[in-house]
Phi, psi and omega in degrees: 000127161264131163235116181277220187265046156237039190273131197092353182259169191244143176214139162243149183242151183230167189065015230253347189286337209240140155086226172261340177290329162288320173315325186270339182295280214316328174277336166307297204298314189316319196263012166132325216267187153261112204257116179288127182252128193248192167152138159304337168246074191299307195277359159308316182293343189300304185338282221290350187272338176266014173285190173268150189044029192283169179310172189245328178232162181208149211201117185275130187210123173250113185300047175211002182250121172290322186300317173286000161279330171277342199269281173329322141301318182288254279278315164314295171299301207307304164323292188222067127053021189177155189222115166251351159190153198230156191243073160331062177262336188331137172195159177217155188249347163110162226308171169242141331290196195249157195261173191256153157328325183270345190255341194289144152286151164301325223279312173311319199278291175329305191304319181274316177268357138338263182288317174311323192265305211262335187284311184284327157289334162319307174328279187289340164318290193275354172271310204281009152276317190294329178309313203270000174281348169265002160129344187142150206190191198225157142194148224253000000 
């Protein structure tokens, strides 16, 4: 394990089981920090949390529900007391395959910009106290 400059920090990543979020937890962790890792497919996230210098928690979380964004920042302080920065990756491009603009459901659309627009306000609602209550942080 190296530790750059996230060596110590506490982070949560959404979207993390999968993807580029796995990818950044992993590498996050790699460099030092502690990594909350969240995703609706929390157990897809276990593997990569028992690898070596893997994230430290995996947290099933859907960014479009706001109650799970307060459960998700208390469980991180509560844990390691502090949040310094968080990586608003969670997204979604709508069902595989993807439907044409004329075929999408509204009930689909709604869902997608749920979590891609409203997931990411979420985010930032609820990091940026904790952030700044740990002194200051970033979010990506």
């Amino acid at each position: 394990m190296t530790t750059g400059r996230v060596g110590g920090k506490v982070l949560i990543v959404t979207g993390a089981a999968s993807g580029i979020g796995r990818a950044t937890a992993s590498l996050l962790a790699r460099e030092g920090a502690t990594v909350v890792m969240t995703d609706v497919a929390a157990e897809a996230g276990q593997a990569l949390a028992r690898g070596p210098g893997g994230p430290h928690v995996v947290l099933r979380q859907d960014v479009s529900d706001e109650a799970q964004w307060q459960d998700v920042i208390g469980e991180t302080r509560k844990r390691f007391g502090r949040l310094d920065g968080l990586v608003n990756n969670a997204g979604v491009s709508g069902p595989v395959p993807a439907a044409s603009i004329e075929t999408e459901t509204l009930e689909v659309w709604r869902k997608i910009n749920a979590v891609n627009l409203e997931g990411v306000f979420l985010g930032c609602k609820h990091a940026v106290p904790a952030i700044r209550d740990s002194g200051g942080g970033a979010i990506v």
